[in-house]
Structure formats: structure tokens, C-alpha cells
VEXVEX-225339 format. One record per residue (C-alpha): residue number from 1; residue in one letter; x, y, z. Coordinates in Angstrom, 2 decimals, padded with zeros to 5 digits. Example, Ala and Ser with C-alpha at 12.3 -4.5 7.8 and 13.67 -1.06 7.14 Angstrom:
% residues 2
 kelo nudo       x       y       z
    1    A  012.30 -004.50  007.80
    2    S  013.67 -001.06  007.14
//
This chain:
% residues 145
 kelo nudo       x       y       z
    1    X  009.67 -010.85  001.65
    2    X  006.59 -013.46  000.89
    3    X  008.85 -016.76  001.56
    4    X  009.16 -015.54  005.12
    5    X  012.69 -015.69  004.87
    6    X  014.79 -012.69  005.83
    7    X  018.10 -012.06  004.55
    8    X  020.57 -009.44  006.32
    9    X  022.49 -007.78  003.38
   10    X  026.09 -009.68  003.06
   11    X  029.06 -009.04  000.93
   12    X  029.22 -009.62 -002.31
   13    X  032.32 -012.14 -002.03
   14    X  029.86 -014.50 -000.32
   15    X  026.99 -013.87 -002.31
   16    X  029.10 -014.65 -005.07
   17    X  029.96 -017.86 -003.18
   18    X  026.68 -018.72 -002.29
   19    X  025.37 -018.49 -006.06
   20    X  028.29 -020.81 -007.43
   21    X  027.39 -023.78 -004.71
   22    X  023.34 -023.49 -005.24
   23    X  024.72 -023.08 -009.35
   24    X  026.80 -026.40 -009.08
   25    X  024.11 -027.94 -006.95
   26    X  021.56 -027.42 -009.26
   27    X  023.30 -028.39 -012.73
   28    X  026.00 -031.26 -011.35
   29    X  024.44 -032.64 -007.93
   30    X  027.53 -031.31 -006.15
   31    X  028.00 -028.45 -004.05
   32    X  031.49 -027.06 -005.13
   33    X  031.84 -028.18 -008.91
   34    X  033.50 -025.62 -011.28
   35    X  032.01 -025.82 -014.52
   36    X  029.88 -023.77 -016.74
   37    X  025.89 -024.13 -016.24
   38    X  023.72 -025.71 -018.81
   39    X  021.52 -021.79 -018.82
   40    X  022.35 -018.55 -017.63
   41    X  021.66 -017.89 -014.01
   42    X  019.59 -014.96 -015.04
   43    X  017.24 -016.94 -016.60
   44    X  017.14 -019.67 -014.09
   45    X  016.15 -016.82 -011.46
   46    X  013.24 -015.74 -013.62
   47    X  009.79 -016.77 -011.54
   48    X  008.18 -020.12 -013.32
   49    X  005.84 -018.39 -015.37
   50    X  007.86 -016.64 -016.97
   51    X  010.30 -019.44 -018.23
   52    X  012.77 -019.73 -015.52
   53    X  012.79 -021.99 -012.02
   54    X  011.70 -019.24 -009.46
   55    X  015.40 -019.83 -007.63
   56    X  016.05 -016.24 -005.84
   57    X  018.69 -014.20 -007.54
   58    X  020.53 -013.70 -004.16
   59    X  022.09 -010.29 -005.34
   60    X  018.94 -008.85 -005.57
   61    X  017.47 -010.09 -002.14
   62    X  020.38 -008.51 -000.87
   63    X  019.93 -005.40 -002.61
   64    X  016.36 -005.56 -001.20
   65    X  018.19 -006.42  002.32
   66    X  019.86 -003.08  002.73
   67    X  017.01 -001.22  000.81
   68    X  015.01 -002.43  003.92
   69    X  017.53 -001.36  006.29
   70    X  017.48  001.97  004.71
   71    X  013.94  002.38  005.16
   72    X  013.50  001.49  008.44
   73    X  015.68  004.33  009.10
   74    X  014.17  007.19  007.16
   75    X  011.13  005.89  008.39
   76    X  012.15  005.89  012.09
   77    X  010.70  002.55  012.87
   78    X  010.97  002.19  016.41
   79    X  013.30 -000.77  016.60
   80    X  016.32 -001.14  018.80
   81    X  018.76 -001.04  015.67
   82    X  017.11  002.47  013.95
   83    X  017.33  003.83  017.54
   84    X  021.61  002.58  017.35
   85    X  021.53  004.04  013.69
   86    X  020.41  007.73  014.93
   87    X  022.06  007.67  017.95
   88    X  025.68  006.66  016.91
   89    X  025.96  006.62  013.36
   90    X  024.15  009.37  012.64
   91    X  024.53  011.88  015.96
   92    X  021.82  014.60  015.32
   93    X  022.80  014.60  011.32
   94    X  020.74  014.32  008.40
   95    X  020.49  010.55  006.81
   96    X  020.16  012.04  003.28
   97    X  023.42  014.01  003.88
   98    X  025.65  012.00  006.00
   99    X  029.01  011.51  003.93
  100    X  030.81  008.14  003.40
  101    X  033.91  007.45  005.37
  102    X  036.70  004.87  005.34
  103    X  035.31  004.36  008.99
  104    X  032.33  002.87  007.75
  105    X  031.18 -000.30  008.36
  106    X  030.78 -002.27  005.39
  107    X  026.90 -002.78  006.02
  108    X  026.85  000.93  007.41
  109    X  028.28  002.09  003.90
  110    X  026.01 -000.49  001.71
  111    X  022.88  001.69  002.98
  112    X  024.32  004.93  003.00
  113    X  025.36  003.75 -001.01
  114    X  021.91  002.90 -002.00
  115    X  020.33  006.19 -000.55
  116    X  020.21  007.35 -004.32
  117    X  017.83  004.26 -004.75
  118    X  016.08  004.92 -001.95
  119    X  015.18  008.10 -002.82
  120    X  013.79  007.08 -005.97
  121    X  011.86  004.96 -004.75
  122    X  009.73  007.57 -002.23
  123    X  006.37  008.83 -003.63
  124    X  005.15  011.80 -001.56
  125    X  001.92  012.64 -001.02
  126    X  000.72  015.76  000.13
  127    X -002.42  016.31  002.02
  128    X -004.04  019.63  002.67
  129    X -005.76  019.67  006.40
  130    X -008.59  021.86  006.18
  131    X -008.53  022.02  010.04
  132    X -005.03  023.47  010.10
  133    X -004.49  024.77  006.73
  134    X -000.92  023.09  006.84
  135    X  000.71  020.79  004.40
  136    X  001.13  017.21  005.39
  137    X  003.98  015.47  003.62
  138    X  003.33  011.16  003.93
  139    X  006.13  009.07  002.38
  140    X  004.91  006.27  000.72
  141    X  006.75  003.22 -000.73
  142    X  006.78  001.90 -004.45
  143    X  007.70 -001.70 -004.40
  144    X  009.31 -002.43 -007.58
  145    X  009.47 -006.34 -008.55
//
């Protein structure tokens, strides 16, 4: 994310929360007010130049959260958490076909959820290797704004 700023993925109950005090905040100088806002949120989200006050929609850094989380897993980034993921979430099965359970973790079944989204989001690219004469399959990915 370009503000530097990470955001683990969270519920939507306190995203939901979150949105109404920043929402009150902004339009009443109060954090907890319950009134309706002067312009729809969506349109307060937009980015400046396009109309709006650049405030992050907080649903879809979320989103982009798990999305994250998702990746780092299909990608097998070597990180302490992808190495927890494969080890006892996954146990030798395939990400793309692991089903989900009522014994998921909320987080755990967030990722698993947005697989679907994932996918279309992958580009492949194949290579030919003349040294080899095998196909190399790259995943490369689109980031959509």
C-alpha cells in the first residue's frame, strides 16, 4: 500500500464501526454522532482528483488485506506465517481446492472466500526455454485500482 500503512483484514462489524466514527468525525466534529452525512461515503472515498477527499474506503483496504494474504500464500513467500499456512492449515493439500469448514478461522475463511478473486486476478505467462525445451509457467499480478 503507498501510505505505508498496513492493514490486517478485520471483520466487517468493525469496519463498519470504524467507517461510522471517521463518518461522524468528518461531517459533525464528534466521534460517535448518529446522523446522516452531508455526501455519500462513496464519493467522499473517491481520490481528490476525481471529486472526492482521498479518505480510504476501509472495506476495500481490507479486501486488499486478505487479497495480500492470499498471495503470499500461492506465492510461497517465505515468511513465518505462509510457512504456518502450509503446514497446518493446509497439510500437503492444494490452496485452490481446500474446502471451507465451520472450523475455520474467520481470517482463515476470508482468504480461502476470495480465492475466486484471486484467481482472476493471475496473468500467466509462459516462457519457452530453448535450453530445455520445457514450458515455464510465471504468475504475474494485475493490480487493479
Amino acid at each position: 500500500m503507498s501510505s505505508g500503512v498496513e492493514l490486517s483484514s478485520s471483520p466487517v462489524v468493525v469496519i463498519k464501526q470504524c467507517e461510522s466514527i471517521i463518518r461522524s468525525f468528518l461531517w459533525f466534529g464528534l466521534g460517535d454522532v448518529r446522523r446522516a452525512g452531508k455526501v455519500a461515503w462513496n464519493k467522499v472515498c473517491k481520490p481528490k482528483i476525481e471529486g472526492g477527499l482521498g479518505i480510504k474506503n476501509l472495506r476495500t483496504w481490507n479486501k486488499v488485506a486478505i487479497l495480500e494474504q492470499g498471495w503470499d500464500i500461492i506465492q510461497r513467500k517465505n515468511s513465518m506465517w505462509v510457512n504456518w499456512c502450509y503446514q497446518v492449515l493446509l497439510k500437503g493439500k492444494n490452496f485452490w481446492e481446500v474446502r471451507v469448514t465451520s472450523q475455520c478461522s474467520w481470517q482463515w475463511r476470508k482468504i480461502l472466500q476470495l480465492r475466486e478473486a484471486l484467481a482472476h486476478n493471475l496473468v500467466f505467462e509462459i516462457k519457452c526455454s530453448r535450453k530445455k525445451n520445457v514450458l515455464n509457467l510465471h504468475r504475474k499480478c494485475m493490480v487493479v485500482q
